[in-house]
N, C-alpha and C positions, 0 to 999 in steps of 0.2 A: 582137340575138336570134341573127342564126346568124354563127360563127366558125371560120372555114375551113373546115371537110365537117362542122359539126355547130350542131346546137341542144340549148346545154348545159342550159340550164333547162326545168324542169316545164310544160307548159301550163295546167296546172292548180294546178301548187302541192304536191302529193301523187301518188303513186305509182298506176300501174295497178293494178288486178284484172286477174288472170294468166286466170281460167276466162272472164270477159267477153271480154278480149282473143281466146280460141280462140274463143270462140264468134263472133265477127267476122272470124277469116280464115276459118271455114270456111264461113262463111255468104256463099252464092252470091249473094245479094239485096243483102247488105249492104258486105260486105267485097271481094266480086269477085276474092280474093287467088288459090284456088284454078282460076280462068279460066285464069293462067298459070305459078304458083309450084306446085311438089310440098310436101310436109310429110309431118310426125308424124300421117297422119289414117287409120288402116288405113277407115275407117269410110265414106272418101268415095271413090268409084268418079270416075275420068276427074279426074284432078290435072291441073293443065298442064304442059309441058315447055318454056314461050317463056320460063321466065325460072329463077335460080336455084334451088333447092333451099330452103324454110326453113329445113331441118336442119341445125344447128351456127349459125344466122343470131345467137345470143347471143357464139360466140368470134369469128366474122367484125369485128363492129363494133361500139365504145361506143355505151352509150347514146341518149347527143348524137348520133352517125352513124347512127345507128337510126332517130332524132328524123327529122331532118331529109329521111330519104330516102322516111317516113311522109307527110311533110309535102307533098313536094314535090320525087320525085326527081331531076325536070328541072336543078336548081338543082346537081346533083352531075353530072349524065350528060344534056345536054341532046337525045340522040338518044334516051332515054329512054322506051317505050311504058305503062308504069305513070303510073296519072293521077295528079294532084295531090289527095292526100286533102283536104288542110287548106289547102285557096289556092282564094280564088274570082273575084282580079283576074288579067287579061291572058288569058283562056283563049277556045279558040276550040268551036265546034261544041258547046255544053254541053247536055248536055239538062234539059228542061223540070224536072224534078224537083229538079233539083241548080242552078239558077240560082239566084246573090244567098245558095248557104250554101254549106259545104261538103260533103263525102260523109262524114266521121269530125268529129264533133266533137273538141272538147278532148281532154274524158274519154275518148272512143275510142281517140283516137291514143295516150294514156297507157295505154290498156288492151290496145292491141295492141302497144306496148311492152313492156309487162309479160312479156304473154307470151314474144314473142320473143329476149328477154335470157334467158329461162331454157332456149332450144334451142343447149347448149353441145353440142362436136363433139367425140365419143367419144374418149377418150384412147390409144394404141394402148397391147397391156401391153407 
């Protein structure tokens, strides 16, 4: 499944939904992405600033390196503060909610893929 900084295959089989996937980073409940990442979101007041920018996050990294840092960014950056979306062995302090599943399913992580492959970084003229 994963092959040196990525997971090449679909977890699902077929491609995210680009508008689902937005609608999961900016959702505070669900996705948590806004906690620490800034984005394309003129709409949401108090972005974070503990971790990268989304914007251009489609020419930073393939796919598969998208995949995987969805999944489980530890496994790339083990000093890492972003949880593990899609891993629910070896983890500590977990809360009640999120025990025994994940935080993003399948389709999630595919759909918050989606989107993110389409946040290419402006070309200069």
């Amino acid at each position: 499944m994963v092959a040196s900084d990525a997971v090449v295959q679909s977890l699902t089989g077929s491609a995210g939904d680009t508008a689902r996937g937005r609608a999961i980073v900016a959702d505070r409940q669900k996705g948590f992405c806004l906690l620490c990442h800034s984005g394309p979101f003129p709409e949401e007041p108090l972005q974070g600033n503990l971790a990268p920018s989304l914007e251009g996050a489609g020419s930073r990294w393939n796919e598969g390196q998208l995949r995987l840092r969805l999944m489980d960014n530890k496994r790339v950056n083990p000093e890492s503060i972003m949880p593990a979306y899609h891993r629910i062995e070896g983890l500590n302090r977990v809360g009640a909610n999120w025990r025994e599943r994940p935080i993003l399913s399948a389709a999630e992580i595919e759909d918050v893929l989606a989107f993110l492959m389409g946040l290419k970084a402006e070309k200069a003229p």
